[in-house]
C-alpha positions in Angstrom: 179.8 59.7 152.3 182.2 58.5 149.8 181.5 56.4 147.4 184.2 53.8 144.8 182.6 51.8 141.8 183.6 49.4 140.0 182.7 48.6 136.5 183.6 45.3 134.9 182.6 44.8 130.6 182.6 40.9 130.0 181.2 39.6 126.3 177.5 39.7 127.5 176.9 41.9 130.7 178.7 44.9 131.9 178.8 44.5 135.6 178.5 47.3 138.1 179.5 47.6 141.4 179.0 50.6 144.2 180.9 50.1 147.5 179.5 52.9 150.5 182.9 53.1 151.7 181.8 54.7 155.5 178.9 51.6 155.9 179.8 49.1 153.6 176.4 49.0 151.8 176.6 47.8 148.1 174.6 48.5 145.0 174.7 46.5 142.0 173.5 47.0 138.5 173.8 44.5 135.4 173.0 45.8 131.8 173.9 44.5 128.4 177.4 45.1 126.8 177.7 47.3 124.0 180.9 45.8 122.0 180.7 48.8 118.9 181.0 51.2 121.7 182.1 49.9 125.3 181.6 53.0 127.2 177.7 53.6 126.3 176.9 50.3 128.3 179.2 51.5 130.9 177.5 54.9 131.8 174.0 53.2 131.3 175.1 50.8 133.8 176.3 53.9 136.2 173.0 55.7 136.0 171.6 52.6 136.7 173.1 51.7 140.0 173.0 55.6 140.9 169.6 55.7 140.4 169.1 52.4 143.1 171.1 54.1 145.8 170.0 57.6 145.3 172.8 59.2 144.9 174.6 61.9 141.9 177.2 60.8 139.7 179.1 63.6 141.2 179.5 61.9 144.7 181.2 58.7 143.1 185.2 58.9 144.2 186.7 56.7 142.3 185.9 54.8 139.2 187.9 51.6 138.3 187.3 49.2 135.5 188.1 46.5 134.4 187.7 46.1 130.3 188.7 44.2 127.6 189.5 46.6 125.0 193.1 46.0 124.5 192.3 42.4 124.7 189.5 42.4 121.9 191.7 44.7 119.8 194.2 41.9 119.6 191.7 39.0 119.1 190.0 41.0 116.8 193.0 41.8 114.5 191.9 45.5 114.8 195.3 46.8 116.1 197.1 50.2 114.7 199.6 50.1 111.8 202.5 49.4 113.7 206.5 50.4 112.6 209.2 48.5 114.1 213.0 50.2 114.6 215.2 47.2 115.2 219.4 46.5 115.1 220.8 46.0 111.7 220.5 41.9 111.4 217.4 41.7 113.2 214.7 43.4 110.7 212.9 39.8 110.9 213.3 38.8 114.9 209.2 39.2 114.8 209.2 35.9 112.0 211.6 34.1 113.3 210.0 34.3 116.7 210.3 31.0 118.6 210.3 27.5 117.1 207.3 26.1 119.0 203.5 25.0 117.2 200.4 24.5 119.3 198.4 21.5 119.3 199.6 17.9 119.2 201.2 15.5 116.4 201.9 16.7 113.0 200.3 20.2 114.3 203.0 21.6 112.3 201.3 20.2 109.0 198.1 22.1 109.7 198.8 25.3 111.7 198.7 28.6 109.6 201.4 30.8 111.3 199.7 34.3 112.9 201.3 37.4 110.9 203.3 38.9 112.7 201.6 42.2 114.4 204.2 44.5 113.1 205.1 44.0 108.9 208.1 43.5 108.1 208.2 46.0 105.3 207.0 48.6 108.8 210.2 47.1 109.8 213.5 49.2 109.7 217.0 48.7 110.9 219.2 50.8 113.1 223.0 51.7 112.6 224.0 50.4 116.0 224.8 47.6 118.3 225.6 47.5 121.9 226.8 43.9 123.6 225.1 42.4 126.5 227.3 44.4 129.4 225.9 47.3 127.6 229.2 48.8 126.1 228.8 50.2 122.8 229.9 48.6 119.8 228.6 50.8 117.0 227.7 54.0 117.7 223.6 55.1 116.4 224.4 56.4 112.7 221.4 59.3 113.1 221.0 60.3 110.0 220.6 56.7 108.6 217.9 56.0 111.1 216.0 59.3 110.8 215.5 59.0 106.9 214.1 55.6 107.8 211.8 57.1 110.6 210.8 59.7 107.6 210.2 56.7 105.6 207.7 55.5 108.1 205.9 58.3 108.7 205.2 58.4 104.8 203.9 55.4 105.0 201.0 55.7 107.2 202.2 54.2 110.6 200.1 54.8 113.2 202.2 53.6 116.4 206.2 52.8 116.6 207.8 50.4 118.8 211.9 50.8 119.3 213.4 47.6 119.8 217.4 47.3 119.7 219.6 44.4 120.9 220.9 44.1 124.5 219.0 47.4 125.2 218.1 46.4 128.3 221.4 46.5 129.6 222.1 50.3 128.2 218.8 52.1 126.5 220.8 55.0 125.0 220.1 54.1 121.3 216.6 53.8 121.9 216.0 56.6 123.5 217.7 58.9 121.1 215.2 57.7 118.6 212.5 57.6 120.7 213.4 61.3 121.1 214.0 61.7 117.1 210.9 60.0 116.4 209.0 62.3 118.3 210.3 64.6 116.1 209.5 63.5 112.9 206.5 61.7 113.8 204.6 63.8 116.6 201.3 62.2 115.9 202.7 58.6 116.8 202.9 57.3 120.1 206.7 55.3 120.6 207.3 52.3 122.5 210.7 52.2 123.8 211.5 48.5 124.5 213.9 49.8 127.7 210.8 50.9 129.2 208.3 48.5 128.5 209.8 45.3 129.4 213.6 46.0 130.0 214.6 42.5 130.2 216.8 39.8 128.0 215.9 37.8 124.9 214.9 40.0 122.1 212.4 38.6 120.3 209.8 38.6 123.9 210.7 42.1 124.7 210.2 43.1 121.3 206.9 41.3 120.7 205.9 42.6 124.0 206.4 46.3 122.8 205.0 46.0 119.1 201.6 44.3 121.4 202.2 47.6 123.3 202.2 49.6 120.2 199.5 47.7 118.4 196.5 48.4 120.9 198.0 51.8 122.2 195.7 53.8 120.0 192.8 52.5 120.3 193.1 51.9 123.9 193.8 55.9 124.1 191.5 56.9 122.6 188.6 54.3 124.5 190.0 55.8 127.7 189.9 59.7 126.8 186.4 59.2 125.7 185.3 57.6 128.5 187.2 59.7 130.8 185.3 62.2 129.1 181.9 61.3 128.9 182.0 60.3 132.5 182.9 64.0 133.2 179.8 65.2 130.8 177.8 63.0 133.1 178.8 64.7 136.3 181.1 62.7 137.4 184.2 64.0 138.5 186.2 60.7 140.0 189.2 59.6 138.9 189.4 56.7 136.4 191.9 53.9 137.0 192.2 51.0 135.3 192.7 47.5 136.2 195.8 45.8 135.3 196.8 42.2 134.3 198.7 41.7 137.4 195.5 42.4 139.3 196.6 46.3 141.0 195.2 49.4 139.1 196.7 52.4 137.3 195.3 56.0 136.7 194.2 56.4 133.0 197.8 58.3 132.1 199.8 56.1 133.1 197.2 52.6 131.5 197.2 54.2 128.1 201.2 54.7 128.2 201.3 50.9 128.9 198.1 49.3 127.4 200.3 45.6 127.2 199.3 45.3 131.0 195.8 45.6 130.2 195.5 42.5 128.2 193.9 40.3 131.4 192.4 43.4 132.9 188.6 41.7 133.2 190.0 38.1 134.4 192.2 39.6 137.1 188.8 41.7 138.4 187.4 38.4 139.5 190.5 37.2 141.1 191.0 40.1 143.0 187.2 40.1 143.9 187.0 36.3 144.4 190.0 36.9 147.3 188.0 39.8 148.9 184.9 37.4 149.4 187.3 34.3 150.8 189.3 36.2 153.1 185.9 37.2 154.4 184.8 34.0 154.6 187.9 32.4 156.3 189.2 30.5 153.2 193.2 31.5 152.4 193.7 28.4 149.8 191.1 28.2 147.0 190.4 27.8 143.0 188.8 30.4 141.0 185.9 29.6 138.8 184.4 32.5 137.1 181.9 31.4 134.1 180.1 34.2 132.1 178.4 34.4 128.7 181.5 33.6 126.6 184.5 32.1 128.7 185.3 30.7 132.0 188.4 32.2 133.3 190.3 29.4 136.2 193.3 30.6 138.9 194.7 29.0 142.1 195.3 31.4 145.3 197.5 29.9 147.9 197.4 32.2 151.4 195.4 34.8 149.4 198.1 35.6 147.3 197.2 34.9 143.4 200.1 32.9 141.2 201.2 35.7 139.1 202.6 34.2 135.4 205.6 36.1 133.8 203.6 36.1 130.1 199.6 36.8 129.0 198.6 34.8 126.1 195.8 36.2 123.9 195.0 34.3 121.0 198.0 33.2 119.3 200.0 36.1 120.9 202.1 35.2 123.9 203.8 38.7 125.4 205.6 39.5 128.8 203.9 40.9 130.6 202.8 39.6 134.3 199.4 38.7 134.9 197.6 37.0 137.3 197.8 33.0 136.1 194.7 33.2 134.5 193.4 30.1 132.3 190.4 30.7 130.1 188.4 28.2 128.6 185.7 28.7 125.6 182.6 27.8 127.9 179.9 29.8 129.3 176.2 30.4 129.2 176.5 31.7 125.8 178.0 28.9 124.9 176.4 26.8 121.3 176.1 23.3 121.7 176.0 21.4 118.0 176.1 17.7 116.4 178.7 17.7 114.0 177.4 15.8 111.1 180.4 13.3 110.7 180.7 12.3 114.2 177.1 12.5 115.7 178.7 13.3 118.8 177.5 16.4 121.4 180.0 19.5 121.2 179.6 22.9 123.5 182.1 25.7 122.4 183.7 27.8 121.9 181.6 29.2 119.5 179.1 31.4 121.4 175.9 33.1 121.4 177.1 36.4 123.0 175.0 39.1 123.7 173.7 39.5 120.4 171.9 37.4 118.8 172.5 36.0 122.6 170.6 32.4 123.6 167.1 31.7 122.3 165.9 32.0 125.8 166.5 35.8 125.6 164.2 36.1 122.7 166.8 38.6 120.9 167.5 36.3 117.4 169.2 33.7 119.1 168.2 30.2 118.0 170.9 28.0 118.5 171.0 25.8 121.7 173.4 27.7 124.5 174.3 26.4 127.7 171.7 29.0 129.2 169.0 27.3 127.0 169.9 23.9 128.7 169.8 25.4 132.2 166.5 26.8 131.0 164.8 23.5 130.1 166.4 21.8 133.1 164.7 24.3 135.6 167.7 25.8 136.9 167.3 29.5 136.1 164.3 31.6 137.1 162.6 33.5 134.2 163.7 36.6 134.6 167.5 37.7 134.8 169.5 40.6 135.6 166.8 41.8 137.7 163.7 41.9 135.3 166.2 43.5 132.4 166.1 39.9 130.5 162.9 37.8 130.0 163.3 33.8 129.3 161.7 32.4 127.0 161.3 28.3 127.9 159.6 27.4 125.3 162.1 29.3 122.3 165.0 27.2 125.3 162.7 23.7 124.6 162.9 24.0 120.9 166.9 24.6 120.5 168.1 22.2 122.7 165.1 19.6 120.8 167.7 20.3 118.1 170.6 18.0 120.0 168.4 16.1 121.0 167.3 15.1 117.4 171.0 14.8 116.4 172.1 12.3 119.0 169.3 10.5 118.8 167.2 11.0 122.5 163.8 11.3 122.9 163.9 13.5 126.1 164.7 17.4 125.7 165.6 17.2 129.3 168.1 14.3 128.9 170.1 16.2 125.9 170.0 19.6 128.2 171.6 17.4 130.7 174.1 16.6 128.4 174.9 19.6 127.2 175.5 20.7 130.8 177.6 17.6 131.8 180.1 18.2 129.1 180.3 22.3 129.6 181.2 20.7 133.3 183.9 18.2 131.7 185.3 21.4 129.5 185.7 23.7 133.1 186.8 20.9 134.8 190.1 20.8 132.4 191.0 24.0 132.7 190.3 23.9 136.6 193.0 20.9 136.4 195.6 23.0 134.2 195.9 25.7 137.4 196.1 22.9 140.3 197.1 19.2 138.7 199.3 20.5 136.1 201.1 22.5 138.3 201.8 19.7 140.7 198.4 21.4 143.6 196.1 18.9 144.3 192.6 20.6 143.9 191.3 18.7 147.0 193.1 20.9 148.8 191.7 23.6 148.1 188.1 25.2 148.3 186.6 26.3 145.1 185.3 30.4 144.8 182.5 30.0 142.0 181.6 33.3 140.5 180.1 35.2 137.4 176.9 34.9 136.3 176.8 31.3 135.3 178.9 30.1 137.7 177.0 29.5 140.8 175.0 27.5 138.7 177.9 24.9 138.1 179.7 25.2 141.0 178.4 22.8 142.9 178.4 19.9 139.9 182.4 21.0 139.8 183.1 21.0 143.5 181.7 17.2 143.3 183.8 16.8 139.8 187.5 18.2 141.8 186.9 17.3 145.5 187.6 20.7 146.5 184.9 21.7 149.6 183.4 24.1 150.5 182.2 25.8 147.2 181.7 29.3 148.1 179.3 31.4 146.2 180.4 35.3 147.0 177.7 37.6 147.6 176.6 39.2 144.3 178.8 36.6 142.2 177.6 37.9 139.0 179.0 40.8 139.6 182.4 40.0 141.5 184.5 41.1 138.8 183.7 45.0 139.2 183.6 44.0 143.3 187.4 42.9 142.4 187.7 46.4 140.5 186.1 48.3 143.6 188.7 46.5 146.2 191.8 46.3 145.1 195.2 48.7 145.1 197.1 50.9 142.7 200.3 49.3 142.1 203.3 49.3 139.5 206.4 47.1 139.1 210.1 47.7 137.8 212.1 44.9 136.5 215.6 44.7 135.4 217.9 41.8 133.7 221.3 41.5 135.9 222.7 38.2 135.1 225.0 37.0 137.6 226.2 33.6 139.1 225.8 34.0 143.0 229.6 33.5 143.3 229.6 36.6 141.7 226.8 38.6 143.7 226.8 40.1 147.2 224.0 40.4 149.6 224.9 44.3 149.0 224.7 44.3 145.4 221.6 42.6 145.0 219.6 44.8 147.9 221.4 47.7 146.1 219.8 46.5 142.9 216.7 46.7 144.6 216.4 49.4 146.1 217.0 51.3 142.7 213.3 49.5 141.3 211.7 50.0 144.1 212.5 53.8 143.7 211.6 53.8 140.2 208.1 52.3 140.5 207.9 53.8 144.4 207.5 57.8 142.3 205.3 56.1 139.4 202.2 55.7 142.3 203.9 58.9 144.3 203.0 60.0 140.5 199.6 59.2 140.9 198.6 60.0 143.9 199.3 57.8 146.6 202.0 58.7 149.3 205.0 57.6 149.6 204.5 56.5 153.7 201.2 54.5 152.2 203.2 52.8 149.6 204.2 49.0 150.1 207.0 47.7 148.2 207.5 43.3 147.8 210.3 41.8 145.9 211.1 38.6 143.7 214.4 37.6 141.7 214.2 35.4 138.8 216.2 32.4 139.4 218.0 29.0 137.7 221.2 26.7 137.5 223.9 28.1 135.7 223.4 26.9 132.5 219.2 26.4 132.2 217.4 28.4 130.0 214.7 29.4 131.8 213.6 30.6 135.1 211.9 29.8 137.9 210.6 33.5 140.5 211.7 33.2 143.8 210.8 36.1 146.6 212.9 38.0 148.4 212.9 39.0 152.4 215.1 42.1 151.9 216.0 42.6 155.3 217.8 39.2 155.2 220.0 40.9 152.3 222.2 41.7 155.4 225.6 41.2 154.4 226.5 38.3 155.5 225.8 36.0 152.3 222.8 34.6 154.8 220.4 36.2 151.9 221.3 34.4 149.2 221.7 31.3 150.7 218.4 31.6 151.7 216.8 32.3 147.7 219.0 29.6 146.7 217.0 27.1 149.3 213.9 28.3 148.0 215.0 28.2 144.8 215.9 24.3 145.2 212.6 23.7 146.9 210.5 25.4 144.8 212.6 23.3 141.2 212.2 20.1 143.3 208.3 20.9 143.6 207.9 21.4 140.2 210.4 19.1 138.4 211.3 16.7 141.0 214.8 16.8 140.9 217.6 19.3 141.7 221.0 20.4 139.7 223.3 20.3 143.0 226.7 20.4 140.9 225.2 23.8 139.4 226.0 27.3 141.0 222.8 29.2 141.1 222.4 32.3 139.2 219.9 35.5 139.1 218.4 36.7 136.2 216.0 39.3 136.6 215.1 41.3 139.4 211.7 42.6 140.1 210.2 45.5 142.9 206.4 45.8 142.6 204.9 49.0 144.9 201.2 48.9 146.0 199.3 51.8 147.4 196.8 50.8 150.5 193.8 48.9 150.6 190.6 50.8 149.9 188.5 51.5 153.3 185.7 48.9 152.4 183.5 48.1 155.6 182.4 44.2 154.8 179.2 43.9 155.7 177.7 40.9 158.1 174.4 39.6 158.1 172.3 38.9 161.2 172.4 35.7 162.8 169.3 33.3 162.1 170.2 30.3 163.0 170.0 26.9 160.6 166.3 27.2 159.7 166.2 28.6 156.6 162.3 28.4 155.7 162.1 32.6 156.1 163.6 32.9 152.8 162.0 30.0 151.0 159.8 31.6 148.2 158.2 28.4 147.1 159.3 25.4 145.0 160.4 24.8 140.9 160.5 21.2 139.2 163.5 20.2 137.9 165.7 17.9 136.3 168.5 16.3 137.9 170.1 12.9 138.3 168.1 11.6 135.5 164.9 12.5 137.1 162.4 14.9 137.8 162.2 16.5 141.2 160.9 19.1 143.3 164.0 21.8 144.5 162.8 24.8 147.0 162.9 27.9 145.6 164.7 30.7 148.1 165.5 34.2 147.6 169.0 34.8 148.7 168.3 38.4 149.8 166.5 36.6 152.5 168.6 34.3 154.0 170.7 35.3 157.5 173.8 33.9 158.8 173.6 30.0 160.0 170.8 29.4 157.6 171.0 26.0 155.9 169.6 24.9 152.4 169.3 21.2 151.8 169.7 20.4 148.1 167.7 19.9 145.9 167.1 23.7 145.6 167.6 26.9 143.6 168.8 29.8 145.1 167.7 33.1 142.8 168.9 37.0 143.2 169.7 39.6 141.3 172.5 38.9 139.0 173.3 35.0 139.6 171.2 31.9 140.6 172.6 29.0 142.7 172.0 25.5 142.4 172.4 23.0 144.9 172.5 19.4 144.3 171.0 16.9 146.1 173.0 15.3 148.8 174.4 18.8 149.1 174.0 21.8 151.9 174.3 25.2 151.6 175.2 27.2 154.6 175.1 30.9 155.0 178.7 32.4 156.3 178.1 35.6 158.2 180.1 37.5 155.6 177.4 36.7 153.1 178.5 33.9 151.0 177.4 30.6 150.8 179.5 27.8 151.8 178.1 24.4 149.8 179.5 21.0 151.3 178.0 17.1 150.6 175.7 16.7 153.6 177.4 13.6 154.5 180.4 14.8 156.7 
């Protein structure tokens, strides 16, 4: 038997994931996060699942994880000492940066400025310019930049990024000091712009590779020693790493490029929440995965994710392409408050965590969460994570009495009601920032509710968007690392060619092609996977002659025949695709490409779904007995079933609570739940 796990790390519970590739069986394990040390919780939560399915650590295949360290490093400020090599007259491109403040009128009164993530006295300028057709101008003065480099070295830098003007279009410069830097500097790991995002506009390719630069270190050194306390543990599998874009890469080639790491855990669920609908029949659906800290929104359309051209982390914007991920501060761990000016409820985005963690978990925690409203509303059973986390009701009763105090109610239940109705408001904002904002209506769409919180407000947010069914994956809390488990190696090459299509052939562009598809085509050949397995997709970056940005169009190749038919075809679905999203079209304005992209996935893992037996609607086998809670303003009595229980056609009239292992479900009144065969649970209003 071969076996692949996947291992998600989220702010509160690490999430594993074993897939029996030959029968499709599954084994899931759910243990508390370690932040000082990310890799202890991972290999407790390994043993664990082992343990359950009785096998070695030695007969796991493949490990692949999802984590946040590269992420946290950035939010957390706790980067490496990065030194910057840029073209004389552009020592402060990282200050300048681009003229735009968040937040709304006279935000620019009030907004500190980030500091930049590379200092400017780490900053030093190169001898050397080459103009945008990539002739050079000045020739590289080596000795001037090498006593610099010298300089740098003196002065503690721990990681150097190479960033010179118009490199994209000719990378010598950098690469000669890359390759003197290496000299003087052994110790340091170099980002060469050229290579990490060889594309226009300096100041986003350079803040792309100084982010590279800044959590390369540490993201090194968290993969080496987990790399190598998995092999102390027995188990010989290789590691890959889930990227932003939602593909994986082997451990070499994710600490050479930690930048696409950034939304490695958010793109786990996406990948896992597609998995579950594809089983289920569903190829147009929002993502809604809510854990202890954050709620992370996407929209699929024909199972394909929207993939964004830049990753925002904090107040750092980079790049690099990621799945369109939209991450709101709400989740179980979420602490609800009464601000003493306004007297009005708050949840977020200050959280509980895992330590001190709600005061349902009877850890420390004694501010009202989210969970602890849940908890007093009779929505969660009393045990969690499969007997690893007790609840405490009564330690839930006395935070939220806290709100309830401060705005003035007499009922604990009414103020945990209210806490959950605005967490509800909060997810349903960033659920309309992935489907309204972007011009989808979310009513046409079903909703995949995931994590371990989510199933709990799925159904309240299906009835908040319209968008039926709500389907709760099997083992939602841990879909992430099932998203790890399922989904491909991949890598993707990307080059700026500016041209006006009077001034491009079907020829040149396929020929353009062809060349990044090669590149990344002996990346994965690199890492494993063959070149007859490989599966290579295209996109060009698109506008009107004269626009300053882009809009990503793909490209059928094989229509790149020659005959100009090709490009008249990307500039159709270039207008469509401008008229969808703005409304109007430019038609005195030639069309012109940009940037030109080949992305190269290995196959699909050989994971057997699994189907459960048929039971028909009746669904009284896996009732376990009934729970009083609060809903609607009232009291009332909700079945209790155990999902492990339920077979295929079995329906489950709301009210009820539907526990298991690492998630519950709740379904409202007026509401039905009915099993899929794949597993899931497909929640519609009963009505209809």
């Amino acid at each position: 038997m071969t076996y692949r796990l996947g291992v998600d790390v989220g702010g509160t519970f690490t999430d594993v994931l074993l897939i029996d590739e030959d029968s499709g069986a599954t084994y899931r394990a759910k243990t508390a996060s370690t932040p000082d040390d990310q890799s202890v919780g991972v290999l407790r939560g390994i043993e664990k699942v082992c343990s359950s399915a009785g096998i070695s650590l030695a007969d796991i295949e493949e490990v692949l994880h999802g984590t946040t360290v590269a992420t946290n490093a950035i939010l957390e400020g706790k980067g490496a000492r990065v030194g910057l090599v840029t073209t004389q007259g552009f020592r402060q491109v990282l200050q300048i940066a681009r003229s735009f403040v968040p937040g709304g009128l006279a935000g620019w009164i009030i907004w500190p400025k980030p500091e930049p993530i590379a200092a400017l006295e780490d900053t030093v300028e190169a001898l050397e310019r080459v103009d945008s057709s990539g002739a050079v101008v000045t020739p590289l003065d080596e000795d001037d930049i090498a006593a610099k480099l010298h300089r740098l070295r003196d002065d503690g830098v721990e990681a150097l990024t190479v960033s010179l003007i118009n490199s994209y279009a000719n990378a010598e410069h950098e690469q000669r000091i890359a390759g003197l830097a290496q000299q003087i500097m052994p110790d340091v790991p170099v980002s060469v712009s050229s290579r990490v995002l060889p594309e226009l506009r300096e100041y986003e390719r350079t803040i792309t590779s100084v982010a590279n630069s800044y959590v390369q270190p540490r993201v090194a050194r968290y993969i080496a020693n987990l790399a190598g306390k998995l092999a102390d543990g027995g188990v010989g599998a290789g590691l890959y790493l889930l990227r932003s874009d939602g593909g994986l890469a082997r451990e070499a080639v994710a600490a050479e490029h930690p930048v696409s790491l950034l939304l490695s855990g958010p793109a786990g669920g996406v990948a896992g929440a597609v998995w579950a609908a594809e089983q289920a029949g569903y190829r147009d659906f929002l993502t809604f995965d809510m854990g202890g800290t954050s709620t992370d929104v996407a929209l699929v359309q024909n199972l394909q994710p929207r993939i964004g051209r830049e990753t925002t982390v904090g107040d750092l914007t980079v790049r690099a392409t990621s799945v369109d991920v939209r991450t709101v501060g709400a989740g179980g761990g979420s602490i609800a408050h009464v601000p003493e000016l306004t007297r009005a409820l708050r949840v977020g985005p200050q959280s509980a965590g895992a330590v001190p963690g709600p005061a349902a978990y009877g850890i420390g925690g004694a501010e009202p969460t989210v969970t602890d409203a849940n908890v007093v509303l009779g929505y969660l059973p009393i045990e969690l994570a499969g007997g690893e986390i007790k609840l405490d009701v009564e330690a839930a009763r006395e935070a939220v009495a806290t709100v309830a105090a401060g705005i003035g109610v007499d009922s604990v239940e009414a103020a945990a009601a209210g806490i959950v109705d605005i967490v509800n408001e909060n997810m349903l904002g960033a659920l309309r920032l992935v489907s309204v904002q972007q011009g989808f209506d979310p009513r046409d769409f079903a909703l995949v509710a995931f994590g371990g919180a989510g199933p709990l407000h799925a159904n309240a947010l299906g009835r908040l968007t319209g968008a039926w069914p709500v389907i709760i994956p099997p083992s939602p809390g841990v879909l992430c690392a099932y998203g790890d488990a399922t989904t491909v190696v991949r890598d993707n090459t990307a080059r700026t060619y500016i041209r006006r299509f009077s001034q491009l052939t079907d020829e040149d562009l396929a020929g353009l092609l062809g060349e990044l598809a090669e590149s990344a085509a002996r990346t994965l050949a690199g890492q494993g996977v063959a070149r007859e397995a490989q599966h290579v997709s295209y996109q060009v970056d698109l506008r009107y002659h004269g626009q300053g940005f882009e809009i990503p169009v793909e490209v059928d190749v094989a229509s790149l025949g020659g005959s100009g038919a090709g490009l008249a075809a990307l500039a159709a679905a270039f207008d469509a695709e401008h008229e969808r999203l703005f409304s109007f079209l430019l038609e005195g304005n030639e069309h012109e490409l940009v940037t030109a992209r080949a992305t190269v996935t290995g196959p699909r893992p050989n994971v057997q779904a699994s189907a459960l037996a048929e039971g028909g609607p009746d669904a009284s086998g896996a009732r376990v007995g009934t729970t009083r809670i609060w809903v609607d303003g009232h009291h009332a009595d909700a079945d209790l079933y155990a999902r492990t229980q339920l077979l295929a056609g079995n329906r489950v009239q709301g009210p009820a609570v539907i526990t298991e292992m690492d998630s519950t479900t709740l379904v409202l009144p007026g509401h039905t739940a009915t099993v899929h065969p794949s597993g899931s649970l497909l929640i519609r209003p009963t009505e209809g």
